[in-house]
PDB file of the backbone (N, CA, C, O) and the ligand in Angstrom, with CONECT records:
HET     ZN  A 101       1
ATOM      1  N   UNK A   1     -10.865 -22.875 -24.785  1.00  0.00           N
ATOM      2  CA  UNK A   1     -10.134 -21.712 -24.285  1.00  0.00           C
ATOM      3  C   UNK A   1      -8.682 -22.081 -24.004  1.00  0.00           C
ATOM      4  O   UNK A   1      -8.377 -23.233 -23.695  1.00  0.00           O
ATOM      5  N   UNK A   2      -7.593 -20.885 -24.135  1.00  0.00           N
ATOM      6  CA  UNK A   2      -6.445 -21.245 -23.567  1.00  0.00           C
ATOM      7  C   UNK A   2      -6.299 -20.096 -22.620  1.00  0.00           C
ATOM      8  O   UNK A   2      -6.619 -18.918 -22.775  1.00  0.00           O
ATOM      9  N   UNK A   3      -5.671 -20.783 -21.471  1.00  0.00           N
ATOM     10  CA  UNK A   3      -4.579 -20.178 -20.839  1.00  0.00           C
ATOM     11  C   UNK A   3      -3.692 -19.688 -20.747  1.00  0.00           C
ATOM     12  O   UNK A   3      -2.927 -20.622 -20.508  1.00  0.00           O
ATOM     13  N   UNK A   4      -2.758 -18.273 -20.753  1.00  0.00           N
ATOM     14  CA  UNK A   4      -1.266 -18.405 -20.502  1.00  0.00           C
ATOM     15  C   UNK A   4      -1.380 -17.933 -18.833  1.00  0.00           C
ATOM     16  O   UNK A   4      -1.592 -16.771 -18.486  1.00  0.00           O
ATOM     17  N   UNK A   5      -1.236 -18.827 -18.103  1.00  0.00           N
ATOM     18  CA  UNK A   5      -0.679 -18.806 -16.858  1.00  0.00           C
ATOM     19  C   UNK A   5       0.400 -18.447 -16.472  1.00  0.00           C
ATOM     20  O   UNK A   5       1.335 -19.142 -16.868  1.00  0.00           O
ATOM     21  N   UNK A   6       0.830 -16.965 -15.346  1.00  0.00           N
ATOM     22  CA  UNK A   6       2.384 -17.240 -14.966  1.00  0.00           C
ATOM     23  C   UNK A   6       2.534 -16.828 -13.503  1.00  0.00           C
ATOM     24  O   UNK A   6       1.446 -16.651 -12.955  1.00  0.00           O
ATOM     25  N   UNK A   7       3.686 -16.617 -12.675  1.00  0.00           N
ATOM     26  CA  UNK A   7       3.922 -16.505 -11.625  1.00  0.00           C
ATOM     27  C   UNK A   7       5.145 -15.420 -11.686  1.00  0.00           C
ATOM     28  O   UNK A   7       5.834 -15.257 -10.680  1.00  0.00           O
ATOM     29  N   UNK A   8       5.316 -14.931 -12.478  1.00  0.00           N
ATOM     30  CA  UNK A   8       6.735 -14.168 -12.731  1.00  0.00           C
ATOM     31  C   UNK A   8       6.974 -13.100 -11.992  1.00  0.00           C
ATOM     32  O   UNK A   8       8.057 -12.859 -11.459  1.00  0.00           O
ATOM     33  N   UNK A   9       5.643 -12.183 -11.904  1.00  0.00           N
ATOM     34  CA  UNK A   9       5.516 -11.111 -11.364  1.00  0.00           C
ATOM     35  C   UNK A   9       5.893 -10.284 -10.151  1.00  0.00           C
ATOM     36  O   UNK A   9       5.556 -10.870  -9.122  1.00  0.00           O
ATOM     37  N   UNK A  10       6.521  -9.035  -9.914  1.00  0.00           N
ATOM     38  CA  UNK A  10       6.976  -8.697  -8.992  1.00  0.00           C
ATOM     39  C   UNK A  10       6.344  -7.233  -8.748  1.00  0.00           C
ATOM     40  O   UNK A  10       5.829  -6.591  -9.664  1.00  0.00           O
ATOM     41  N   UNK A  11       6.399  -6.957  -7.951  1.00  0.00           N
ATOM     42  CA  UNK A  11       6.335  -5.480  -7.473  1.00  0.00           C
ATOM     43  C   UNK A  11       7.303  -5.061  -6.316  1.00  0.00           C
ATOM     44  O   UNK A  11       7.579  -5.983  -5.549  1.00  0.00           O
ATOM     45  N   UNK A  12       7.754  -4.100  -6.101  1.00  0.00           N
ATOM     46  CA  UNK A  12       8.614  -3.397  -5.226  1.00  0.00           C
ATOM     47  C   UNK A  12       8.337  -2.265  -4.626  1.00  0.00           C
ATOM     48  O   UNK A  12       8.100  -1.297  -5.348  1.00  0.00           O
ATOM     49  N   UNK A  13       8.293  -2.083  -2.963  1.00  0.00           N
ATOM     50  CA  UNK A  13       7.808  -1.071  -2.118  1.00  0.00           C
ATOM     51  C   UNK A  13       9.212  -0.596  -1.893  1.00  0.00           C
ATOM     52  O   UNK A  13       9.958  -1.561  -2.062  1.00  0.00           O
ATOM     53  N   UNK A  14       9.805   0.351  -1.622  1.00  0.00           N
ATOM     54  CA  UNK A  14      11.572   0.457  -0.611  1.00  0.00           C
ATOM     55  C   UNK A  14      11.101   1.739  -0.531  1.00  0.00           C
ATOM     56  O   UNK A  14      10.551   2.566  -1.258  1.00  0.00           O
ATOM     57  N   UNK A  15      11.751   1.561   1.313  1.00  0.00           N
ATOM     58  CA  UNK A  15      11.991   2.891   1.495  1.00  0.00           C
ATOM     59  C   UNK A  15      12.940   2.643   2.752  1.00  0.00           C
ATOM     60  O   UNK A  15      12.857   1.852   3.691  1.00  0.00           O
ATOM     61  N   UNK A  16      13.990   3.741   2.372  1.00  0.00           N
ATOM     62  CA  UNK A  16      14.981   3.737   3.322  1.00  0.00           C
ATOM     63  C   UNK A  16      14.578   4.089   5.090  1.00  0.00           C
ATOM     64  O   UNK A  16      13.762   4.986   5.298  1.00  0.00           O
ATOM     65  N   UNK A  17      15.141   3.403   6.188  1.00  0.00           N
ATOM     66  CA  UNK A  17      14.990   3.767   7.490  1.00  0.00           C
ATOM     67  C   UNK A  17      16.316   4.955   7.502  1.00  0.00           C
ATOM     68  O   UNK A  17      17.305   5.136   6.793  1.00  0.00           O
ATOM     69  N   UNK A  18      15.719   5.643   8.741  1.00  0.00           N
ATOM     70  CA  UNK A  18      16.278   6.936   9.415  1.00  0.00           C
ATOM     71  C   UNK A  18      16.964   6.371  10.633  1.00  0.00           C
ATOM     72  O   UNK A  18      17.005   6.912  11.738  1.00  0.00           O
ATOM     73  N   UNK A  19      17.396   5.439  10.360  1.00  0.00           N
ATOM     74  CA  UNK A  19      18.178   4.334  11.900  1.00  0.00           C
ATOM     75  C   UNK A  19      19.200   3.722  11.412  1.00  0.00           C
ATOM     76  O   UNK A  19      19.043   2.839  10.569  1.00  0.00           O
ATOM     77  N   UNK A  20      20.451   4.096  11.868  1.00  0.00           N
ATOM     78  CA  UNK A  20      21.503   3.351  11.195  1.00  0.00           C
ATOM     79  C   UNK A  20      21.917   1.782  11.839  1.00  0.00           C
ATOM     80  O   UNK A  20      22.344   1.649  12.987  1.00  0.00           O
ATOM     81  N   UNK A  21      21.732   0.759  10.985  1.00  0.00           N
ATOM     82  CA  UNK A  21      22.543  -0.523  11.816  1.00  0.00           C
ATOM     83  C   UNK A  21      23.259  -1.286  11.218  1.00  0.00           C
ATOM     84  O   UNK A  21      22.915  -1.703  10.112  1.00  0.00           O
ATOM     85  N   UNK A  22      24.358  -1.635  11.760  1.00  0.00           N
ATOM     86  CA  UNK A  22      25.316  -2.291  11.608  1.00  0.00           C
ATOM     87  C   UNK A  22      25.178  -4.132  10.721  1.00  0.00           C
ATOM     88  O   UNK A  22      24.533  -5.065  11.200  1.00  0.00           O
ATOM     89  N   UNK A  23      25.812  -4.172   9.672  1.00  0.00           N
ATOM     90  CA  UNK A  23      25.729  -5.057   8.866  1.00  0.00           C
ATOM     91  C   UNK A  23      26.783  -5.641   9.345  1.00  0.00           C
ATOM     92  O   UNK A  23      27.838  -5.011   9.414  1.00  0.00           O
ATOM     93  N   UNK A  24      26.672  -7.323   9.883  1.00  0.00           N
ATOM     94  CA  UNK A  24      27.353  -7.939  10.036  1.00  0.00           C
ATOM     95  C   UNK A  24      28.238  -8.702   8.736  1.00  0.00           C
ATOM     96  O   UNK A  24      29.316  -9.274   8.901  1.00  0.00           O
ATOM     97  N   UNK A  25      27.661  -8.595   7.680  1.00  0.00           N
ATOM     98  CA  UNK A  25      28.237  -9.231   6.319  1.00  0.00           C
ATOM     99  C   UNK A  25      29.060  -8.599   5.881  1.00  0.00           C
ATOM    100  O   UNK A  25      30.159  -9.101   5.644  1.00  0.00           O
ATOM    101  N   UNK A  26      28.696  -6.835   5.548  1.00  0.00           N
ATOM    102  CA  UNK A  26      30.288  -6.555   5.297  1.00  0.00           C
ATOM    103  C   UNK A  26      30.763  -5.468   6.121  1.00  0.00           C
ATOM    104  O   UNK A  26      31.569  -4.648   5.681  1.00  0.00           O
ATOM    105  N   UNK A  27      30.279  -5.419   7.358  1.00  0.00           N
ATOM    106  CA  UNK A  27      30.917  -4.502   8.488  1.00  0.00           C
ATOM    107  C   UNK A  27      30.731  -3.074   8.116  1.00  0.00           C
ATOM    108  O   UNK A  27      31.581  -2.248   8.446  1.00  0.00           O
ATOM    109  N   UNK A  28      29.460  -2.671   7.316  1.00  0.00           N
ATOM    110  CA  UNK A  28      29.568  -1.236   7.322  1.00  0.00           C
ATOM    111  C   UNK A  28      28.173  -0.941   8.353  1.00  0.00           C
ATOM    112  O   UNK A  28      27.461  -1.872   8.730  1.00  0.00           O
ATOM    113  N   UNK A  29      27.879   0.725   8.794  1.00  0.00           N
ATOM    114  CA  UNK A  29      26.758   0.855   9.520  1.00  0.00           C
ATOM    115  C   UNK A  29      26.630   2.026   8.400  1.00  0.00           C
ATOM    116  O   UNK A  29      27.400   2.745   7.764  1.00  0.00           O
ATOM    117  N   UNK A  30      24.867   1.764   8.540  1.00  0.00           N
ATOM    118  CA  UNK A  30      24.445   2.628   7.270  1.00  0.00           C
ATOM    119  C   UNK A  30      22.830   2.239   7.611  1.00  0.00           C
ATOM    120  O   UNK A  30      22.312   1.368   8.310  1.00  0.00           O
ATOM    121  N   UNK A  31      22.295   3.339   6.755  1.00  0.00           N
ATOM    122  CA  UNK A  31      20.771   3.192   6.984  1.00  0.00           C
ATOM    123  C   UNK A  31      20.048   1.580   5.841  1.00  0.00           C
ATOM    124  O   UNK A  31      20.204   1.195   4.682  1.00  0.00           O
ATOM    125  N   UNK A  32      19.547   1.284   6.620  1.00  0.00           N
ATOM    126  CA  UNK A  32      18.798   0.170   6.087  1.00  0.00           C
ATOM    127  C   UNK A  32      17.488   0.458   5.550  1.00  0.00           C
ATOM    128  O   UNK A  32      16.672   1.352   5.774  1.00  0.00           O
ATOM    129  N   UNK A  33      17.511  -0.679   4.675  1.00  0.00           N
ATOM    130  CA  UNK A  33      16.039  -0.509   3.869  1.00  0.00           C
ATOM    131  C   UNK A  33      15.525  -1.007   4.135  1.00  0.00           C
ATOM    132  O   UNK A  33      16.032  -1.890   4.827  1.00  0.00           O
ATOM    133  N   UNK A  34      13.775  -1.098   3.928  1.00  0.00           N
ATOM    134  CA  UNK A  34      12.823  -2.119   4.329  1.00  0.00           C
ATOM    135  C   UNK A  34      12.383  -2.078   2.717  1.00  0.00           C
ATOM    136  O   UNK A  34      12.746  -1.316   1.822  1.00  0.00           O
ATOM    137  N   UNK A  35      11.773  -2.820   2.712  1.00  0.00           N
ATOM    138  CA  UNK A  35      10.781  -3.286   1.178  1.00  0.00           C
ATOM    139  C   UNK A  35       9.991  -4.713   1.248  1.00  0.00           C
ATOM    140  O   UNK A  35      10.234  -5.767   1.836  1.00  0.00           O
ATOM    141  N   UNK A  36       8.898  -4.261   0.354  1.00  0.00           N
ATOM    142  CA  UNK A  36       7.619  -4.916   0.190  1.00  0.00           C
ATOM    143  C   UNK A  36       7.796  -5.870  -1.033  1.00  0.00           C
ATOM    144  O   UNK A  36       8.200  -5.346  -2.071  1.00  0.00           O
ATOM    145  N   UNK A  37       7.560  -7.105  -1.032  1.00  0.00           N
ATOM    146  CA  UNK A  37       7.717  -7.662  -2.682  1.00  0.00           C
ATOM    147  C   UNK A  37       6.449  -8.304  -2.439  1.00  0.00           C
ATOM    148  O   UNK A  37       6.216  -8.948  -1.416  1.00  0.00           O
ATOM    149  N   UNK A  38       5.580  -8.115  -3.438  1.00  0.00           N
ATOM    150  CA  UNK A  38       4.249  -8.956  -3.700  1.00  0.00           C
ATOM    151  C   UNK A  38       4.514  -9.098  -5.068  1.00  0.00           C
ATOM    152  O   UNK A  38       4.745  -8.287  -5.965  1.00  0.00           O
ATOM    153  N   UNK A  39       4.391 -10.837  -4.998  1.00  0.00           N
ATOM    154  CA  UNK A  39       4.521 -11.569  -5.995  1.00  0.00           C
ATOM    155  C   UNK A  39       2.958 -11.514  -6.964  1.00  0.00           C
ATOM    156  O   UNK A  39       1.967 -11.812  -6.298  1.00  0.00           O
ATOM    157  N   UNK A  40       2.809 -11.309  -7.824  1.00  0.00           N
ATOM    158  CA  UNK A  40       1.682 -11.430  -8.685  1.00  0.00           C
ATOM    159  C   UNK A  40       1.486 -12.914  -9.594  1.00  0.00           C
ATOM    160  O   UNK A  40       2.380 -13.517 -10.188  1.00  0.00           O
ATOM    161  N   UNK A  41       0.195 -13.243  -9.508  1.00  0.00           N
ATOM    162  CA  UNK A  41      -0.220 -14.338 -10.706  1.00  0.00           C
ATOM    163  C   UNK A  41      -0.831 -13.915 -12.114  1.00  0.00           C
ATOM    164  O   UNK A  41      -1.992 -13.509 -12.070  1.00  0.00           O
ATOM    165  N   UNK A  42      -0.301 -13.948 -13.172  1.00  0.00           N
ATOM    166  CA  UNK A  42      -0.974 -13.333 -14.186  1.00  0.00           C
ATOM    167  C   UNK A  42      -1.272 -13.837 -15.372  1.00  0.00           C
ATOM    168  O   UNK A  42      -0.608 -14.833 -15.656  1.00  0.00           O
ATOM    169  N   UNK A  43      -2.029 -13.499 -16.147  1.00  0.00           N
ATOM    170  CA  UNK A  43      -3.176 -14.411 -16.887  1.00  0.00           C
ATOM    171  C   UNK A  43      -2.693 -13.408 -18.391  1.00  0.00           C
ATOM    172  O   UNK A  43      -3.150 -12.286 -18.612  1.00  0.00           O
ATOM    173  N   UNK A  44      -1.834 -14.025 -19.159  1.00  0.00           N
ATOM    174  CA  UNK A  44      -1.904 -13.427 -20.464  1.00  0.00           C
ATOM    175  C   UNK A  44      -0.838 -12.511 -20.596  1.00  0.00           C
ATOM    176  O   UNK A  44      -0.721 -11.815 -21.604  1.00  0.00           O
ATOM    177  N   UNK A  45       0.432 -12.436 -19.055  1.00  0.00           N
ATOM    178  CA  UNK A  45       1.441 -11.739 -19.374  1.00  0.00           C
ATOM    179  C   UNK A  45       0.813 -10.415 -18.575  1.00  0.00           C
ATOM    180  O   UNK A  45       1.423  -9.369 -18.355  1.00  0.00           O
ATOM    181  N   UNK A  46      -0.242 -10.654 -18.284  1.00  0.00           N
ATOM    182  CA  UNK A  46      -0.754  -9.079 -17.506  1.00  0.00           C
ATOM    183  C   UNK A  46      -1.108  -9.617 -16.319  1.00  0.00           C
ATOM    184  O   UNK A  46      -1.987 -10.471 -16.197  1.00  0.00           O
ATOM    185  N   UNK A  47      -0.315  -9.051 -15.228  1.00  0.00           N
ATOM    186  CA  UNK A  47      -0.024  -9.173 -13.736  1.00  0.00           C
ATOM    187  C   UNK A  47      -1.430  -8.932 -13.099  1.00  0.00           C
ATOM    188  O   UNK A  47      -2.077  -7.886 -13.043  1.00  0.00           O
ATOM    189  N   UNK A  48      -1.762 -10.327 -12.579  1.00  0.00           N
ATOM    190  CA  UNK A  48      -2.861 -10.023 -12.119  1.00  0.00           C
ATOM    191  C   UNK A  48      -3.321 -10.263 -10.661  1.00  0.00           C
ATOM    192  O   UNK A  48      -3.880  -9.212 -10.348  1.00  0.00           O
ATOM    193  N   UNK A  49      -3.379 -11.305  -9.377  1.00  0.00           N
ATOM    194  CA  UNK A  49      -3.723 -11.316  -8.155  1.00  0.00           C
ATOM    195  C   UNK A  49      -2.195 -11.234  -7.726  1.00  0.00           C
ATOM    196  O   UNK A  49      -1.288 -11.617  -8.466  1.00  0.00           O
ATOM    197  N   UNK A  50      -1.958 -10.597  -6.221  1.00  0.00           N
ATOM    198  CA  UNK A  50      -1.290 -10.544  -5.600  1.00  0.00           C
ATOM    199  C   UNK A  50      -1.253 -11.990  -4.837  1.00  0.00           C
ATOM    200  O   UNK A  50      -2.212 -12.214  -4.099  1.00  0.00           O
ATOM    201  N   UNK A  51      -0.459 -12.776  -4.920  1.00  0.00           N
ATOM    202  CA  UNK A  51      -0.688 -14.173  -4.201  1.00  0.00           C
ATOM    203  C   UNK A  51       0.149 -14.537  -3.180  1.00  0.00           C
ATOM    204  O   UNK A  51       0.109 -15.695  -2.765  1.00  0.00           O
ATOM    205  N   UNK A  52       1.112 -13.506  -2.577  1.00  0.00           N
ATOM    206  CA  UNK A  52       2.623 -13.796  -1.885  1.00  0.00           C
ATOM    207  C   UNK A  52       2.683 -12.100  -1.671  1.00  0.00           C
ATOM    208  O   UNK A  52       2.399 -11.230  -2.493  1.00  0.00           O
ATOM    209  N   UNK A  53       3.212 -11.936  -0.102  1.00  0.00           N
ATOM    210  CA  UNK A  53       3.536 -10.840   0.200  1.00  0.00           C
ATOM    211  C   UNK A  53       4.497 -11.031   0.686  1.00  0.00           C
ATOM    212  O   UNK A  53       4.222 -11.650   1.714  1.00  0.00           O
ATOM    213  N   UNK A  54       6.476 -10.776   0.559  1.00  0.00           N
ATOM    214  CA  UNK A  54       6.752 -10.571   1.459  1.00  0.00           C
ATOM    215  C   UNK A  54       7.462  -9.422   1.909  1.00  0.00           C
ATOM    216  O   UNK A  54       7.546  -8.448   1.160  1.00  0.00           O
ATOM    217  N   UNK A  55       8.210  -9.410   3.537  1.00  0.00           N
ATOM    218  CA  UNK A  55       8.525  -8.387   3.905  1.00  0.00           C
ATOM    219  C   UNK A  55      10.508  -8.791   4.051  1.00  0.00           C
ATOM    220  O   UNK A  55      11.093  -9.841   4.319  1.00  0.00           O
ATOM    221  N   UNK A  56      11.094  -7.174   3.675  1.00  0.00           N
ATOM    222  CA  UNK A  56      12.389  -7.794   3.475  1.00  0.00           C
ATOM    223  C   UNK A  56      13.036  -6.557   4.626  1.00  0.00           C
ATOM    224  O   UNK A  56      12.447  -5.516   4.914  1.00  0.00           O
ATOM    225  N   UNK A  57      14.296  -6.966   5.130  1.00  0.00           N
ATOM    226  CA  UNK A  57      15.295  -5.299   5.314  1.00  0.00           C
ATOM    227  C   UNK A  57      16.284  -6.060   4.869  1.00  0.00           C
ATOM    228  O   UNK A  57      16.392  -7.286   4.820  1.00  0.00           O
ATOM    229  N   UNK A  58      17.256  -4.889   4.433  1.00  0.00           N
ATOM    230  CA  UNK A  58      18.330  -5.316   4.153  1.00  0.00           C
ATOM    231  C   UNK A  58      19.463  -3.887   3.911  1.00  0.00           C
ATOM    232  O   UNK A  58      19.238  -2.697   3.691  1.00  0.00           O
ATOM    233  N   UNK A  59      20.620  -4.610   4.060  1.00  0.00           N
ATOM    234  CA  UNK A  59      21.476  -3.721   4.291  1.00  0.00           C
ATOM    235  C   UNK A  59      21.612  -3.096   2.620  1.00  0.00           C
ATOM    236  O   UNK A  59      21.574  -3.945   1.729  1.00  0.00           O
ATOM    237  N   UNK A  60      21.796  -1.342   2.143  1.00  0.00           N
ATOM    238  CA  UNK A  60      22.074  -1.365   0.910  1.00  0.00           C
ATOM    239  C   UNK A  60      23.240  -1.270   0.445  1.00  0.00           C
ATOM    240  O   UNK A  60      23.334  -0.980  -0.747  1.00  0.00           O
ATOM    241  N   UNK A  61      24.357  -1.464   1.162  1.00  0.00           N
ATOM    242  CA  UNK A  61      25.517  -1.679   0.573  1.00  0.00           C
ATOM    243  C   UNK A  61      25.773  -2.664  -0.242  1.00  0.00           C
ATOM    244  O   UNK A  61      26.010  -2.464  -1.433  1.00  0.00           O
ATOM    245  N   UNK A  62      25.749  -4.272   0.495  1.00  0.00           N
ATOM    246  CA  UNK A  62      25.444  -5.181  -0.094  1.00  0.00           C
ATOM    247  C   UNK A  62      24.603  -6.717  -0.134  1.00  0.00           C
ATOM    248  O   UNK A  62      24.752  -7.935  -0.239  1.00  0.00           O
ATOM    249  N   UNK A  63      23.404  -5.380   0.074  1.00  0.00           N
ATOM    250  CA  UNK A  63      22.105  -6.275  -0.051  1.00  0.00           C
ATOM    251  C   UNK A  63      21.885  -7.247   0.820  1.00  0.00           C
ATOM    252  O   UNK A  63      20.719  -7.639   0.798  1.00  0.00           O
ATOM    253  N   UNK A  64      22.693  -7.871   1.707  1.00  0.00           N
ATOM    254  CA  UNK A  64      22.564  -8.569   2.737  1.00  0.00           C
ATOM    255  C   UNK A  64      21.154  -8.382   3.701  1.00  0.00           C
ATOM    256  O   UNK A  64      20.921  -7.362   4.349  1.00  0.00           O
ATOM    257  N   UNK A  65      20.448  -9.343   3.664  1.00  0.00           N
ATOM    258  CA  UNK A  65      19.297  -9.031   4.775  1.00  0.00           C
ATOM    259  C   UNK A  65      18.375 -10.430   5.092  1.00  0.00           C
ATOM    260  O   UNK A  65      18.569 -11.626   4.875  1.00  0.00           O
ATOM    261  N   UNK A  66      17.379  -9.729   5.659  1.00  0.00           N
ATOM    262  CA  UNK A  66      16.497 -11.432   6.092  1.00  0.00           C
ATOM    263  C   UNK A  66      14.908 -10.703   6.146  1.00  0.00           C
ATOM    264  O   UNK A  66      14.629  -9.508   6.240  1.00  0.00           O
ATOM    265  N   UNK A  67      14.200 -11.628   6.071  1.00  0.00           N
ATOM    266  CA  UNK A  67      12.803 -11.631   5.916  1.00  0.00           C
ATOM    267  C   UNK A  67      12.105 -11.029   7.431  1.00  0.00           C
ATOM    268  O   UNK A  67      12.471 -11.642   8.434  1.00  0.00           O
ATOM    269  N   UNK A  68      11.346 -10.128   7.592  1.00  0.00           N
ATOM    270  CA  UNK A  68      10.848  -9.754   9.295  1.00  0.00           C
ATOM    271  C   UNK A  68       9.043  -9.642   8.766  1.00  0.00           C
ATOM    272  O   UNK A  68       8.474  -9.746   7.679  1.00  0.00           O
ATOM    273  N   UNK A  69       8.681  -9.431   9.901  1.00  0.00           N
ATOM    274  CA  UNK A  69       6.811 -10.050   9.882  1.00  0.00           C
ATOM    275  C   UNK A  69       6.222  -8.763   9.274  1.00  0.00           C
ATOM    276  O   UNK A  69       6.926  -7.761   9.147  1.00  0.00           O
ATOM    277  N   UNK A  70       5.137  -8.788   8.959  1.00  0.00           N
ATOM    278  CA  UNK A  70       4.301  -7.969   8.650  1.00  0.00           C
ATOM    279  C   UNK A  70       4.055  -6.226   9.393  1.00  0.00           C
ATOM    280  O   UNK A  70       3.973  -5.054   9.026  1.00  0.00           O
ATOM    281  N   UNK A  71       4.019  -7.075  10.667  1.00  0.00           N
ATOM    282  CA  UNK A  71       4.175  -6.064  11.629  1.00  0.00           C
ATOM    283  C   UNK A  71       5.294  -5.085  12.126  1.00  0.00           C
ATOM    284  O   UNK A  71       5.092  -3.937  12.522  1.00  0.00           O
ATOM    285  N   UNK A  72       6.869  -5.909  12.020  1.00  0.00           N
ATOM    286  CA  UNK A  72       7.965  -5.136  11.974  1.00  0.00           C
ATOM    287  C   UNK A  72       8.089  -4.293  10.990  1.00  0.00           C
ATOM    288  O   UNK A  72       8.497  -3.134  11.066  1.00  0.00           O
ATOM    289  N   UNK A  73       7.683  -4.956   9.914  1.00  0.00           N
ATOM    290  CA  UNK A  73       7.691  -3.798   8.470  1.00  0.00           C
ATOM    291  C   UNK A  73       7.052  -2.649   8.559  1.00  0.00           C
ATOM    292  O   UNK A  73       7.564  -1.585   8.210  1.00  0.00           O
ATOM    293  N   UNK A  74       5.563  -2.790   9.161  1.00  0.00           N
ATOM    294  CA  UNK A  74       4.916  -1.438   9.346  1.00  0.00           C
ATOM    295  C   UNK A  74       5.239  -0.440  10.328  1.00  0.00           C
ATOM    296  O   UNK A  74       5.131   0.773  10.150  1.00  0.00           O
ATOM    297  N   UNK A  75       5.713  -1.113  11.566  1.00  0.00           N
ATOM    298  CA  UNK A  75       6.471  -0.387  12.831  1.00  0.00           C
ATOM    299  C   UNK A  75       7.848   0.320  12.124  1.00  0.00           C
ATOM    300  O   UNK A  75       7.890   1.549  12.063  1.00  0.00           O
ATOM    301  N   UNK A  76       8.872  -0.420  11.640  1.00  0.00           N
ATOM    302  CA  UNK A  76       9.908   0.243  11.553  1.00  0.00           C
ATOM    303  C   UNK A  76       9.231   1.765  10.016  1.00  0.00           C
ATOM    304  O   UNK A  76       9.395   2.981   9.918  1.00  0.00           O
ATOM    305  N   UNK A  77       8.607   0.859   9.286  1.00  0.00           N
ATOM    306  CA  UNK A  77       7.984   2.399   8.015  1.00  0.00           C
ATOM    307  C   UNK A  77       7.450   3.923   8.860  1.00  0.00           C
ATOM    308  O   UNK A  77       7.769   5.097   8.671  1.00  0.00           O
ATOM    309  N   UNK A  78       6.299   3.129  10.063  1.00  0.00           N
ATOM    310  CA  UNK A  78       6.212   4.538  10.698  1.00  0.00           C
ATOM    311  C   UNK A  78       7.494   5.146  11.909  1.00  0.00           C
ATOM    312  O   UNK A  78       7.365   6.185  12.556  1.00  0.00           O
ATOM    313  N   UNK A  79       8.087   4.682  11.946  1.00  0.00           N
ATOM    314  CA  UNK A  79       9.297   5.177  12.891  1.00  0.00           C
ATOM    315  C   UNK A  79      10.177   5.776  11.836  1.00  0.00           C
ATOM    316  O   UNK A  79      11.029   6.532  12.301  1.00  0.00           O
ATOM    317  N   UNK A  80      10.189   5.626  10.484  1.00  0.00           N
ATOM    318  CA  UNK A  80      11.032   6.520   9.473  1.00  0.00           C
ATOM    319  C   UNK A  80      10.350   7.073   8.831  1.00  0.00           C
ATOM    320  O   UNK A  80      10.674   7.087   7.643  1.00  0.00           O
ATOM    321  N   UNK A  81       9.306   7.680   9.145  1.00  0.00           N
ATOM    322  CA  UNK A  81       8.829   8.249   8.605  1.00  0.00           C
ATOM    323  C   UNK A  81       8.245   9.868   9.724  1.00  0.00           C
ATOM    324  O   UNK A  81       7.604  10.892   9.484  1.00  0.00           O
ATOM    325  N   UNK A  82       8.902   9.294  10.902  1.00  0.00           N
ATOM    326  CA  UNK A  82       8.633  10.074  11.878  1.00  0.00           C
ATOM    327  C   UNK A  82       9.999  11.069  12.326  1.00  0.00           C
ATOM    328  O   UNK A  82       9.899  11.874  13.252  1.00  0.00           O
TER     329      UNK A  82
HETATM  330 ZN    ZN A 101      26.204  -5.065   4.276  1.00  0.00          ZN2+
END
């Protein structure tokens, strides 16, 4: 048997917050995004286990942001969504 093994895979959750905050990188205040990236492992070029979840915000002007827990991600999604 062969293998084609890969790790390439991405997926993308975004959804903008209803809370404006201030980006220290390039000094604008604007609504921030949160987003989901789950990395996939896939077998043959077809995306297959989710093996890596992470959680991002970031500013969308210019993309500036940092990684927050599982739990901030879901708190701040239902607070913009409210
Ligand atoms: Zn910025």
């Amino acid at each position: 048997m062969f293998f084609i093994l890969g790790a390439g895979h991405k997926s993308n959750e975004e959804y903008q917050l209803e809370t404006i905050s201030h980006c220290g990188h390039c000094n604008n205040d604007s609504k921030w995004m949160i987003g989901k990236v789950t990395h996939k492992a896939s077998l043959f070029f077809v995306p297959l286990v989710p093996y890596k979840t992470e959680f991002i915000t970031y500013c969308p002007i210019c993309k500036n942001g940092h990684m927050i827990s599982k739990g901030d991600f879901e708190w701040k999604l239902l607070e913009s969504n409210n």
